[in-house]
C-alpha positions as CSV (number, residue, x, y, z in Angstrom):
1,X,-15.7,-9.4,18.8
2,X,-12.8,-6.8,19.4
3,X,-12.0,-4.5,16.5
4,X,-10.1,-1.0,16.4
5,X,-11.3,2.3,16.6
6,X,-9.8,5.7,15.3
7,X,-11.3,8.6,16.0
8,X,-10.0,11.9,16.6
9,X,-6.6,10.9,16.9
10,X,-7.2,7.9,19.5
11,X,-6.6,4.5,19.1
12,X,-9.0,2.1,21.1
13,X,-10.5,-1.4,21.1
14,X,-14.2,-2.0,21.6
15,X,-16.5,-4.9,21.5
16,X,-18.8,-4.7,18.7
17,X,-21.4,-7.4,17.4
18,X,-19.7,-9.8,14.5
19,X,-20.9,-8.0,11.3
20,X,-23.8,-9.2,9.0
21,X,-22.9,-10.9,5.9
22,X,-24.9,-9.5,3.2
23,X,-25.4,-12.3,-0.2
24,X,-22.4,-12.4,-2.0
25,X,-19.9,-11.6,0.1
26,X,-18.0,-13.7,3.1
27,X,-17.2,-13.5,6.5
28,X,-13.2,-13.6,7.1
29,X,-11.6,-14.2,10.3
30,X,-9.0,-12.0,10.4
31,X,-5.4,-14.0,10.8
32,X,-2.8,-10.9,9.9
33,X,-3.1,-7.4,9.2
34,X,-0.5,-4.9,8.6
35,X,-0.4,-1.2,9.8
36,X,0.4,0.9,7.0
37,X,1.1,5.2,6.2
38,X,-2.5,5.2,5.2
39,X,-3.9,3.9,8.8
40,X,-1.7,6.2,10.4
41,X,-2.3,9.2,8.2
42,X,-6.4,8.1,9.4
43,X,-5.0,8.8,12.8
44,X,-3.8,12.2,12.2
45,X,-7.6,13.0,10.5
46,X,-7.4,12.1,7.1
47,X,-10.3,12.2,5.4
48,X,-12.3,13.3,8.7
49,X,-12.1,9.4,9.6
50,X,-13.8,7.6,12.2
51,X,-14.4,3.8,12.7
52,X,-12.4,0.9,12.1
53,X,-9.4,1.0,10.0
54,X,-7.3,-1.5,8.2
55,X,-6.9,-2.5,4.5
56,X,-3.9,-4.7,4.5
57,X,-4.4,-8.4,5.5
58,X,-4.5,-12.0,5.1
59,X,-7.6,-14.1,6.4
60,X,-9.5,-17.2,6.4
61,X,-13.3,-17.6,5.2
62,X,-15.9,-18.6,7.8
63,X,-19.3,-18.0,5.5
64,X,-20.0,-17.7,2.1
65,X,-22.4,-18.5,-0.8
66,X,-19.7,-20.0,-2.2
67,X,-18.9,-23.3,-0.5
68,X,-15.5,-23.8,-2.0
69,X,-14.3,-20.5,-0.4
70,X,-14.7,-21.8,3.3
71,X,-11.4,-22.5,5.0
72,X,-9.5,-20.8,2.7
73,X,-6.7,-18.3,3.2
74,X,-7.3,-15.1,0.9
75,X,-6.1,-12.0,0.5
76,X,-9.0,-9.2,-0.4
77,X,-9.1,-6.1,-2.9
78,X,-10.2,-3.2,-1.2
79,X,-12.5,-1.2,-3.0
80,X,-15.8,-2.2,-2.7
81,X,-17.3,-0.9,-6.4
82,X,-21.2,-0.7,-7.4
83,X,-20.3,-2.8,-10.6
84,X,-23.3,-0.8,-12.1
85,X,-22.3,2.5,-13.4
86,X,-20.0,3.5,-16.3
87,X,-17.0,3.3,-14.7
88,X,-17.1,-0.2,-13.2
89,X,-19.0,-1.7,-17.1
90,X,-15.4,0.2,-18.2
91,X,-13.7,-2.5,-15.8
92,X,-12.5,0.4,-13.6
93,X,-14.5,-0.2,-10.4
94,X,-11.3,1.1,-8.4
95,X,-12.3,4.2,-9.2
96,X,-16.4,3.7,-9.1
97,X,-17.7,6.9,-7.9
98,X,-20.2,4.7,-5.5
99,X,-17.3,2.9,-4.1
100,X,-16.1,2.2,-0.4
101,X,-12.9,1.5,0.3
102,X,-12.0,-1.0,2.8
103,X,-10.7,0.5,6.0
104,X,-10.8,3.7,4.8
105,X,-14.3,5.0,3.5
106,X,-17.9,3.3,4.6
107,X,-16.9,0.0,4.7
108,X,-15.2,-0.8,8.4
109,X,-11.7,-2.5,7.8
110,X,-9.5,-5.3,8.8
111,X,-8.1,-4.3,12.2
112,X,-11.3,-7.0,13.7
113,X,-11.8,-10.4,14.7
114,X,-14.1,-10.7,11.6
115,X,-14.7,-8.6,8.7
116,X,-16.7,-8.8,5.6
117,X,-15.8,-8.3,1.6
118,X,-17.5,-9.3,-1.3
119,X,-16.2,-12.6,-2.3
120,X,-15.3,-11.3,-5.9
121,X,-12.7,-9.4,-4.5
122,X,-11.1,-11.8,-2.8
123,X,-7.8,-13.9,-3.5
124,X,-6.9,-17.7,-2.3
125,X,-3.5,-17.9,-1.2
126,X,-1.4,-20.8,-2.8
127,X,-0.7,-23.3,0.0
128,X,3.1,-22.5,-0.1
129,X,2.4,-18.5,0.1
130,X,3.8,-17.7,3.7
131,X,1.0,-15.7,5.7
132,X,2.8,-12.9,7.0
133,X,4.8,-12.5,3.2
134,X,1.2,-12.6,1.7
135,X,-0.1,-10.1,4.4
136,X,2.4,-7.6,2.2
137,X,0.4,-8.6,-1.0
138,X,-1.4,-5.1,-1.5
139,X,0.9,-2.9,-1.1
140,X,3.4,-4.6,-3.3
141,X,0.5,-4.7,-5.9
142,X,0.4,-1.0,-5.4
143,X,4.3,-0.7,-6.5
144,X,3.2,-3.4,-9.4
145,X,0.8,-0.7,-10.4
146,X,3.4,1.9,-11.7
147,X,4.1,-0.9,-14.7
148,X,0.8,-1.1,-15.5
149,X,0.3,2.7,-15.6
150,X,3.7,3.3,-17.7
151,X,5.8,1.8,-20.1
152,X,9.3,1.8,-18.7
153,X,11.6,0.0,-21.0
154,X,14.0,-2.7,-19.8
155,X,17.1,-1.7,-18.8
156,X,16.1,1.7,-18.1
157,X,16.9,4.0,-15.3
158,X,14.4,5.0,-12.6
159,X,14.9,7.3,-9.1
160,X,12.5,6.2,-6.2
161,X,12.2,8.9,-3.7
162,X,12.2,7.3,-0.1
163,X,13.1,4.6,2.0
164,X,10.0,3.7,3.8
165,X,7.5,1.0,3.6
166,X,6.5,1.1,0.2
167,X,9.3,3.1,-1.3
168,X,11.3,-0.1,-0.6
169,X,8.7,-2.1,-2.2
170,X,8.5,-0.1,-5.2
171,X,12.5,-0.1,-5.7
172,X,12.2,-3.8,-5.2
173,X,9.4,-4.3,-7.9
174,X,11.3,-2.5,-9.8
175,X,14.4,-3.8,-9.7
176,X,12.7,-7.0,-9.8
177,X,11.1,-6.3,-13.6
178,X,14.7,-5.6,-15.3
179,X,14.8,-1.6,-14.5
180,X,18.1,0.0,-12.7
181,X,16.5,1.5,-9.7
182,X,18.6,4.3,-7.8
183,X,17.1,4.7,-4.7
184,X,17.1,7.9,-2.6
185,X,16.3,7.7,1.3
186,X,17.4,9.1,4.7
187,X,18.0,5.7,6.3
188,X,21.5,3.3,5.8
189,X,19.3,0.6,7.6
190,X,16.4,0.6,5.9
191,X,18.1,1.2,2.2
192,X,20.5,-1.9,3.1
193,X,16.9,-4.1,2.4
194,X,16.9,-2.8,-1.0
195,X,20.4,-3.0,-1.5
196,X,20.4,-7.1,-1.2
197,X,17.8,-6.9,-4.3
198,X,20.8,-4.9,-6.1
199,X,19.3,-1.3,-6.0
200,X,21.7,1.3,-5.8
201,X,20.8,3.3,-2.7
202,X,22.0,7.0,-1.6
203,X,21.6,8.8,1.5
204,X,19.7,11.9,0.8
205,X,22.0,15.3,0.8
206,X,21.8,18.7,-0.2
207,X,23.2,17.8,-3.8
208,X,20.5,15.7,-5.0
209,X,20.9,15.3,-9.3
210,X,18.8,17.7,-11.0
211,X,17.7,16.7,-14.6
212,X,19.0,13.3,-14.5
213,X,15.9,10.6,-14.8
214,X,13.5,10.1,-17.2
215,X,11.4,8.2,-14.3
216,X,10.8,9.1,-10.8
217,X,8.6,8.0,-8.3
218,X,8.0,10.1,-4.8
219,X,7.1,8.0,-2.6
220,X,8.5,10.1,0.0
221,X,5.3,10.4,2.0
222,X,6.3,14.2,2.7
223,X,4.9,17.6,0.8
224,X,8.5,18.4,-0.6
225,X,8.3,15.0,-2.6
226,X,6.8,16.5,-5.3
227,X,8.8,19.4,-5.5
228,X,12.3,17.1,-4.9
229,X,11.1,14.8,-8.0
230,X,10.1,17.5,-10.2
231,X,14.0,18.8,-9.7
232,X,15.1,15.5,-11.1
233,X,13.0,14.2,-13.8
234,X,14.1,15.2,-17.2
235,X,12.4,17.6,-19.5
236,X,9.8,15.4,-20.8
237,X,10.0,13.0,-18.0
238,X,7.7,11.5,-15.7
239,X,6.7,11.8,-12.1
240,X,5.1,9.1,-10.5
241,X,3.0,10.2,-7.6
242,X,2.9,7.3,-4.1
243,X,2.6,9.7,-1.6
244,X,-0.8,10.3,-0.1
245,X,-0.3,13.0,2.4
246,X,-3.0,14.5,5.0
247,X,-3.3,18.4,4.0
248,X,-2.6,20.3,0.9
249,X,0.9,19.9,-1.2
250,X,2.3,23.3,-2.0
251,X,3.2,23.0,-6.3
252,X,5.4,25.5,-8.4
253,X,3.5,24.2,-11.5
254,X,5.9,26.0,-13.6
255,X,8.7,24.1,-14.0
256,X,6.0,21.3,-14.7
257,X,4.7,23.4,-17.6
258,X,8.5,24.7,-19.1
259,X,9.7,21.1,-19.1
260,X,6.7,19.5,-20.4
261,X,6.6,16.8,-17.1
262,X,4.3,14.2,-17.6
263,X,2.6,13.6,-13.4
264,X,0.7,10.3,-12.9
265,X,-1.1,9.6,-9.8
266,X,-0.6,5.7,-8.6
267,X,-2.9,4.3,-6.1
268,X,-4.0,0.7,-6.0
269,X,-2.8,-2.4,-8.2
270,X,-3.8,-5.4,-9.5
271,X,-2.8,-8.9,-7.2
272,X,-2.1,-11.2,-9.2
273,X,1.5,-9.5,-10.6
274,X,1.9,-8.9,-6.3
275,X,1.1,-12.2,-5.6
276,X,3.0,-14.1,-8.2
277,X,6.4,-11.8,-6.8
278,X,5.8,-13.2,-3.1
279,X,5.7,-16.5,-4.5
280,X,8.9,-16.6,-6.5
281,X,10.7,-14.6,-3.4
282,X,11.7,-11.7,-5.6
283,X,11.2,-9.6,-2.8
284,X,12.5,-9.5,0.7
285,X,9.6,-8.3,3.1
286,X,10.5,-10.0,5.6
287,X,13.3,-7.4,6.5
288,X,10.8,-4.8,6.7
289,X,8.6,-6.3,9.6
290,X,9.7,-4.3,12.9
291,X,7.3,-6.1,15.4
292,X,4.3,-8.1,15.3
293,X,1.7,-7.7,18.0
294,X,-1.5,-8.8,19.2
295,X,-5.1,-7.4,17.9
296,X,-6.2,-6.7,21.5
297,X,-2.6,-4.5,21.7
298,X,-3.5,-2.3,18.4
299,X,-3.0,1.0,20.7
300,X,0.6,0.0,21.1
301,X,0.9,-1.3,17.8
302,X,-0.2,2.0,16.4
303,X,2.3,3.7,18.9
304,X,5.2,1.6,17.6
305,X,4.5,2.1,13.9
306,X,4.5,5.6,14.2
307,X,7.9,5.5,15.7
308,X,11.2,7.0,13.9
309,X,12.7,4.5,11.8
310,X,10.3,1.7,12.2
311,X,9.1,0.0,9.1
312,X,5.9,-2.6,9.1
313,X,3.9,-3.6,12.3
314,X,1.5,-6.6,12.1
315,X,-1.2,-7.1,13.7
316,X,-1.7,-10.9,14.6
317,X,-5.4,-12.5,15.8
């Protein structure tokens, strides 16, 4: 089968055999994948990585132990926990310290003809669920995650820093849940997406508010995030932290410390908030997808995700 490489910077394709499915999990054909900051952050040598990359995607079940799983479409969780230590009897296997992560650590990810998950962390797709909106299904549970993580009343105000992939999808959540989301990004184009969801948008100057938001999220994807949301969160206030950035983030913790600023790492979410969202169309993705090209084209797929200004890639088999 083909499948995608990373290593050292390089993109490539290679044959490999179709992978073993061990009991309890199934063998997906991969239908649509999506190329996200993560999978390019890979590329630039995040987390040392090497191998095959790729955590966001819809597919269809070839083999399983569980009959009534074959032919479906599902989307698939993708950490991979031991479900034996404390952490995972806690019900917080995302952050099992035996753990691999799909795509992204010991467990080779979804840029392949086939791949393999366990079936409990897999998802059917309602019938009238669009592929290529459901392919979006993890990372808008990721922006669903903020609302699990903190109570945000309704009505309330809330600053998202950045306008890319899933800064958009996190003002649209957002927005989506009965919050006023003011939206800060350096693109008219892309903050026009948001806009039609009725997020008020703002070109980034060199007047941003200081002080003004009890929320903030920085999903900026740049080292100054962090510094830029700190500036504009109330005394008392919270920063939500999206970014994941390759190298270290330089932090004056002391305006953290005078102002009492609460900072809460977000990472992964639940699906079935993301899911039930891409149902009801409450959020426009299809905006966001730039181009769509073939698996056996991932080099240039990775080449035009990484462009200036491009939002989402897919990656069709």
């Amino acid at each position: 089968m083909k499948t995608v490489y990373l290593e050292a910077g390089r993109v490539e394709l290679r044959d490999v055999p179709v992978p073993d499915r061990p009991e309890g999990f199934a063998l997906i054909r991969l239908l649509t994948a999506g190329i996200c900051n993560t999978d390019l952050e890979l590329q630039r040598g995040y987390y040392g990585f090497a191998g095959t990359p790729g955590h966001e995607f819809i597919g269809e079940v070839v083999a399983a132990d569980t009959a009534a799983l074959i032919g479906k479409r599902v989307a698939g969780e993708i950490n991979l926990a031991c479900n034996h230590c404390d952490w995972c009897r806690k019900g917080m296997g995302r952050h099992c310290p035996n753990r691999s992560v799909l795509g992204i650590v010991n467990h080779p990810g979804a840029f392949a003809e086939f791949l393999t998950l366990p079936e409990r962390n897999l998802h059917v797709l309602p019938e009238a669920l669009d592929t290529r909106r459901a392919v979006f299904i993890e990372p808008v549970a990721a922006a669903c995650q903020i609302l699990d993580q903190v109570a945000i009343p309704w009505d309330s105000e809330v600053a998202v820093l950045g306008d890319g992939k899933l800064g958009l999808l996190i003002s649209q959540v957002l927005q989506a849940r009965a919050l006023r989301v003011h939206q800060f990004g350096r693109h008219r184009e892309k903050l026009r997406i948001a806009e039609k969801s009725g997020v008020t948008t703002e070109i980034v100057g060199n007047n941003l508010p200081h002080h003004k938001y009890q929320w903030v999220v920085d999903a900026t994807g740049s080292p100054e995030g962090l510094k830029v949301a700190v500036q504009m969160v109330t005394p008392t206030g919270t920063v939500i932290l999206k970014s994941t950035v390759h190298g270290e983030v330089p932090v004056d913790t002391a305006p953290v410390i005078v102002n009492e600023i609460t900072l809460v790492g977000s990472r992964c979410g639940r699906f079935e908030p993301a899911i039930e969202l891409l149902q009801l169309g409450a959020i426009d993705v299809e905006s966001m997808i730039s181009d769509t090209v073939a698996l056996g084209s991932a080099p240039a797929g990775f080449e035009r995700a990484a462009q200036r200004g491009v939002l989402k890639v897919l990656l069709e088999n």
